[in-house]
Backbone as CSV, one residue per row, in Angstrom:
resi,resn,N_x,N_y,N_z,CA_x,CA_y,CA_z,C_x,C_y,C_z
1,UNK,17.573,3.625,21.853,17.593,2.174,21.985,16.200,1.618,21.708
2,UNK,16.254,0.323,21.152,15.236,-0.038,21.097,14.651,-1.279,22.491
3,UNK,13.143,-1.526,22.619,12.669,-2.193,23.839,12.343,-3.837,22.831
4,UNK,12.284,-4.452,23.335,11.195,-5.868,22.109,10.727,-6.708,23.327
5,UNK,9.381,-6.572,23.533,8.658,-7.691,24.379,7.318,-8.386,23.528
6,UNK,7.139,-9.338,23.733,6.252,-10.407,23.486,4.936,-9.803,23.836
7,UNK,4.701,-9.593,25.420,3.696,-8.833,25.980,3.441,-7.981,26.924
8,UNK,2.963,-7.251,27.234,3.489,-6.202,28.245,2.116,-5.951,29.332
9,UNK,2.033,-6.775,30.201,1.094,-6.802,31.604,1.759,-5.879,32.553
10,UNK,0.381,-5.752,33.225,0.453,-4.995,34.691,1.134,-5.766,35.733
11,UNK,2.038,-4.975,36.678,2.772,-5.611,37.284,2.351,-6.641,38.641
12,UNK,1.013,-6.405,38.648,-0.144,-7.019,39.986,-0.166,-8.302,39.860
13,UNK,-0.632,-9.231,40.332,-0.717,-10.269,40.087,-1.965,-10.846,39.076
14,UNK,-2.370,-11.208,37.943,-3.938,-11.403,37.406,-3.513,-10.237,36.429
15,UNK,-2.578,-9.106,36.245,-3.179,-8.139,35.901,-3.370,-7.930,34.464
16,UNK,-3.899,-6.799,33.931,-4.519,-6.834,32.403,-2.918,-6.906,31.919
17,UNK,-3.250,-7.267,30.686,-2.361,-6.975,29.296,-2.873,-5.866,28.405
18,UNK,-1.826,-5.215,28.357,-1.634,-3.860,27.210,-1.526,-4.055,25.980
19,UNK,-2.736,-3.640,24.943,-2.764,-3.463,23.532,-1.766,-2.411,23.136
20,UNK,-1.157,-2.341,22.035,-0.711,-1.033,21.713,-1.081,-0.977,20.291
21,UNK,-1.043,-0.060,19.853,-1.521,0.457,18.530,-0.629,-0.617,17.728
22,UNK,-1.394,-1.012,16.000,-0.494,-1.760,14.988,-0.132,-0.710,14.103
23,UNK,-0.966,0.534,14.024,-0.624,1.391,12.963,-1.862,2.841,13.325
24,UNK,-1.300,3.704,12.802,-2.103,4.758,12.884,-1.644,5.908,11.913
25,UNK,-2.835,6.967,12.050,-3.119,7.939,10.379,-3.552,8.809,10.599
26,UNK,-2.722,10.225,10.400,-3.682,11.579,10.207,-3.577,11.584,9.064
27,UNK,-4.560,11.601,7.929,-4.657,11.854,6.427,-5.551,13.372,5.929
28,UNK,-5.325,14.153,5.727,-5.646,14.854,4.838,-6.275,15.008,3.613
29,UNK,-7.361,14.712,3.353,-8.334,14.015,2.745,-8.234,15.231,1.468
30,UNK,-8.798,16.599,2.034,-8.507,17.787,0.824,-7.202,17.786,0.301
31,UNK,-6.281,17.449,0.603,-5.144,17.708,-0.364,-4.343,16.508,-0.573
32,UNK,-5.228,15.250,0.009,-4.755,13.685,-0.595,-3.807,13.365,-0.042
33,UNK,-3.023,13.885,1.048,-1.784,13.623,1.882,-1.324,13.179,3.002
34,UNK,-0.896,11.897,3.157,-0.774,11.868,4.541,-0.117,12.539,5.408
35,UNK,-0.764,13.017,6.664,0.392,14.521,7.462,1.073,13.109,8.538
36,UNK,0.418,12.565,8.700,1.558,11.697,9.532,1.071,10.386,9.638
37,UNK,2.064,8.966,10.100,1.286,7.817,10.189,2.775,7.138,10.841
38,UNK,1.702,5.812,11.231,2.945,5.134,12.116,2.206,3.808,10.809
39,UNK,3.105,2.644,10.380,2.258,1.346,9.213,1.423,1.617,8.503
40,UNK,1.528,2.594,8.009,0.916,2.899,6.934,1.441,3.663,5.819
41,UNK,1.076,2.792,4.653,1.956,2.929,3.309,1.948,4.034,3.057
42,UNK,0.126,4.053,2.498,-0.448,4.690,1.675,-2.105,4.837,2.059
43,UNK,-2.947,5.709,1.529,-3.839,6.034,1.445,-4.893,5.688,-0.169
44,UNK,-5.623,5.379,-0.262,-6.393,5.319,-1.620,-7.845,6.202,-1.412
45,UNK,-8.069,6.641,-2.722,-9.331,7.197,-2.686,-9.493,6.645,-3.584
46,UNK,-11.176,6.080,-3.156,-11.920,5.101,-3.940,-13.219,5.979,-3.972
47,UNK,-13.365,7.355,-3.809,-14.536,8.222,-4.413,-14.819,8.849,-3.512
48,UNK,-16.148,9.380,-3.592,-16.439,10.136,-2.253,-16.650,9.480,-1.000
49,UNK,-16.145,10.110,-0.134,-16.240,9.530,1.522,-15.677,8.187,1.289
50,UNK,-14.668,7.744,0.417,-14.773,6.177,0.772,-12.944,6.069,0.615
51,UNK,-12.190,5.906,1.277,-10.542,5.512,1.334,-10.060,4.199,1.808
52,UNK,-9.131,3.983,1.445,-8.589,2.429,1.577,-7.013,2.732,2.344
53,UNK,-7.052,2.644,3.762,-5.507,2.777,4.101,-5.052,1.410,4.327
54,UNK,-3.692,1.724,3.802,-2.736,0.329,3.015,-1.584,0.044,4.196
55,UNK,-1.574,-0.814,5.143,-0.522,-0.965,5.938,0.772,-0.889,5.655
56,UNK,1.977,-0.687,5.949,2.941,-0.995,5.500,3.648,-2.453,5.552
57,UNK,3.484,-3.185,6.551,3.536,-4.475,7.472,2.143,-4.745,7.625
58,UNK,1.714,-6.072,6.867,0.291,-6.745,7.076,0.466,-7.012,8.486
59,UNK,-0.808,-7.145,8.947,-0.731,-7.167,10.266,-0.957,-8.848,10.378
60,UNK,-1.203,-9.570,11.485,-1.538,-11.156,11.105,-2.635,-11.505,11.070
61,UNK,-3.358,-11.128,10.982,-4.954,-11.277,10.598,-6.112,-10.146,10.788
62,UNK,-6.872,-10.046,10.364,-8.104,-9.171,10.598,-8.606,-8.878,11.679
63,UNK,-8.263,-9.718,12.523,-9.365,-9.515,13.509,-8.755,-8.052,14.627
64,UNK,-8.564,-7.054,14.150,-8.232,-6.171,14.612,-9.361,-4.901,14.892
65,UNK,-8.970,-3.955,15.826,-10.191,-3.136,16.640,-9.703,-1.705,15.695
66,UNK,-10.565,-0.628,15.072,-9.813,0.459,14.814,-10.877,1.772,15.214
67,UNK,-10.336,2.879,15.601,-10.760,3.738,16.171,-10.643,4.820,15.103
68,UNK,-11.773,5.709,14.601,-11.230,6.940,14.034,-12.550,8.067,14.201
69,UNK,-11.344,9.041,13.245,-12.677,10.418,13.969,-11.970,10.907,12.444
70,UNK,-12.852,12.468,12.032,-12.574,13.163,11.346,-13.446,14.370,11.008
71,UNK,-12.813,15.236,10.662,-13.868,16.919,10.351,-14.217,17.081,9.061
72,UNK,-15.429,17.609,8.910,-15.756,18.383,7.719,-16.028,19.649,7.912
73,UNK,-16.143,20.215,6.495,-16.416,21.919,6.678,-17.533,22.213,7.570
74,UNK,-17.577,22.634,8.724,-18.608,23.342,9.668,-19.037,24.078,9.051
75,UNK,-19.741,24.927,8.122,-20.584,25.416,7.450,-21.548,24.904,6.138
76,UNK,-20.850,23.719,6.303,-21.432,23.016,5.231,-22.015,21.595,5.749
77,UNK,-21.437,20.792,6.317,-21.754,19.573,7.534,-20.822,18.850,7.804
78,UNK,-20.985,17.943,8.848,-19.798,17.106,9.493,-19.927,15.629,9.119
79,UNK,-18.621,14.942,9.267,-19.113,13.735,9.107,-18.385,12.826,10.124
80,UNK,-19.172,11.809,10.242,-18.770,10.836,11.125,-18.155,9.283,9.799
81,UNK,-17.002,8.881,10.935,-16.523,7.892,9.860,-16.543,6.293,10.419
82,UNK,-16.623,5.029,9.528,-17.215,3.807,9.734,-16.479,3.245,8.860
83,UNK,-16.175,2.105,9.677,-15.170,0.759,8.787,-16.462,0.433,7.830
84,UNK,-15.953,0.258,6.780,-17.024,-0.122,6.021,-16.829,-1.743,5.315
85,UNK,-15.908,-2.540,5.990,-15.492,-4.069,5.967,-16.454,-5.039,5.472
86,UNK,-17.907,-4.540,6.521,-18.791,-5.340,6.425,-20.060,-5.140,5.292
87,UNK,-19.733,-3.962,4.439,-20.491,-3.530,3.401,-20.325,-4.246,1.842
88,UNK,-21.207,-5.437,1.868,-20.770,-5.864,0.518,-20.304,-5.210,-1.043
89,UNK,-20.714,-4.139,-1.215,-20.712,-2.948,-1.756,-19.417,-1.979,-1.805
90,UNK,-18.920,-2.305,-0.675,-17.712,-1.870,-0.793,-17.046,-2.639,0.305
91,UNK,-16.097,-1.996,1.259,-15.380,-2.946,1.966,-14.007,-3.753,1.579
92,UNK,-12.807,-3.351,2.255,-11.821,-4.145,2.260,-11.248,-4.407,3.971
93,UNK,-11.135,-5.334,4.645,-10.534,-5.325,5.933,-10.154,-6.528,6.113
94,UNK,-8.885,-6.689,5.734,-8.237,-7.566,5.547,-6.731,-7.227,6.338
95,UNK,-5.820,-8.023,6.395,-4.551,-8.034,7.128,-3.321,-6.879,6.419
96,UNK,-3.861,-6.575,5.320,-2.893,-5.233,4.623,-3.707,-4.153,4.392
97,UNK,-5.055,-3.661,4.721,-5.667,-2.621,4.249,-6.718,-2.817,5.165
98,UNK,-6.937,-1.320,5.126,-8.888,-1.403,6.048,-9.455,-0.262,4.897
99,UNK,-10.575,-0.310,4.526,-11.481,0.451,3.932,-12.357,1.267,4.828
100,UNK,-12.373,2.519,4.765,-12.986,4.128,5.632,-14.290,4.063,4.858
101,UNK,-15.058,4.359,5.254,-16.421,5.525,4.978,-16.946,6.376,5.555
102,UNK,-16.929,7.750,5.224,-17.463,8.512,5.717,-18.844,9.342,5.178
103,UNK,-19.574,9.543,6.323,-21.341,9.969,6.049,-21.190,11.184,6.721
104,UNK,-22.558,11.959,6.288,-22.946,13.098,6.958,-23.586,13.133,7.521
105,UNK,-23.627,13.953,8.879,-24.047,13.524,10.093,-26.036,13.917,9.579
106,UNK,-26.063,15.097,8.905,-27.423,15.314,8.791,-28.640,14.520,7.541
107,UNK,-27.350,13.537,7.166,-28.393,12.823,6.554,-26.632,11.198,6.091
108,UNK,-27.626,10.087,7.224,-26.671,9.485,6.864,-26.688,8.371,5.768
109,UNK,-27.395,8.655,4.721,-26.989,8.221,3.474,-26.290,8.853,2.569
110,UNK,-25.834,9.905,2.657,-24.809,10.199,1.603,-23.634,10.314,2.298
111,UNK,-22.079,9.651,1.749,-21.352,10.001,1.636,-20.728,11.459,1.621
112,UNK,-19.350,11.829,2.270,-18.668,13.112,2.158,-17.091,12.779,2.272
113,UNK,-16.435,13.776,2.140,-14.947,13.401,2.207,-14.811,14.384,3.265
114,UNK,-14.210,13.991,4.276,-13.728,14.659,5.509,-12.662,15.419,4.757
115,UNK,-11.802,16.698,5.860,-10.876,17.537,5.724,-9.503,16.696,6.185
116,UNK,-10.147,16.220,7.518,-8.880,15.694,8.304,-9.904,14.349,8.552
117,UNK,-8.922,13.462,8.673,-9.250,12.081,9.477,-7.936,11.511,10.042
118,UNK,-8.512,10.695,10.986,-7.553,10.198,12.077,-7.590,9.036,12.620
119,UNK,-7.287,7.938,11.618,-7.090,5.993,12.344,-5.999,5.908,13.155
120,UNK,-6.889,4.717,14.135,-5.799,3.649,14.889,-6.238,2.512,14.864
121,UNK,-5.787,1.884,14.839,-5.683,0.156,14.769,-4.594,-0.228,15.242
122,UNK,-5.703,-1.369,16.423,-5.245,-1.963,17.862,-5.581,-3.260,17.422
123,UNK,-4.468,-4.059,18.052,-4.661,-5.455,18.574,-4.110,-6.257,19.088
């Protein structure tokens, strides 16, 4: 069955309201595949360290929070990953797509392509 609420608060009186995820992504960066996702189309690679995930359902505006992580080869280096929205240079974060970048942790001007990465986007 399905549930449909508007908003979903704590039952206290005052109490918070619950975000829940708009979409989320394990992508597979080495073999270009998404292994799983909840609103999300598609994936783009726009070069090294840099991907564009494509919602399936625009969300209603930008102003959304997103969380991610991802691995690189441990013998070679790791990288940490960053909305890159605000990078004139590159950047898409808009209501149907967010644009990824990922750096290496031991030198963070270059770009890398993670193995695995892992978005959520809340709002």
């Amino acid at each position: 069955s399905t549930l449909k609420v508007n908003t979903l608060e704590e039952a206290t009186s005052g109490g918070a309201t619950y975000f829940t995820a708009k979409a989320w992504l394990t992508y597979n960066a080495s073999a270009s595949s998404i292994l799983g996702s909840g609103n999300m189309s598609s994936v783009t690679d726009n070069g090294v360290g840099i991907y564009t995930a494509n919602f399936s359902n625009s969300l209603s505006d930008n102003t959304y929070s997103t969380q991610q992580t991802a691995d690189g080869p441990v013998s070679v280096h790791h990288v940490h990953g960053y909305l890159s929205g605000g990078n004139a240079s590159l950047g898409t974060y808009s209501s149907s797509a967010v644009q990824l970048a990922y750096f290496r942790d031991e030198n963070s001007g270059n770009r890398a392509d993670p193995v695995n990465s892992c978005l959520v986007v809340v709002r």
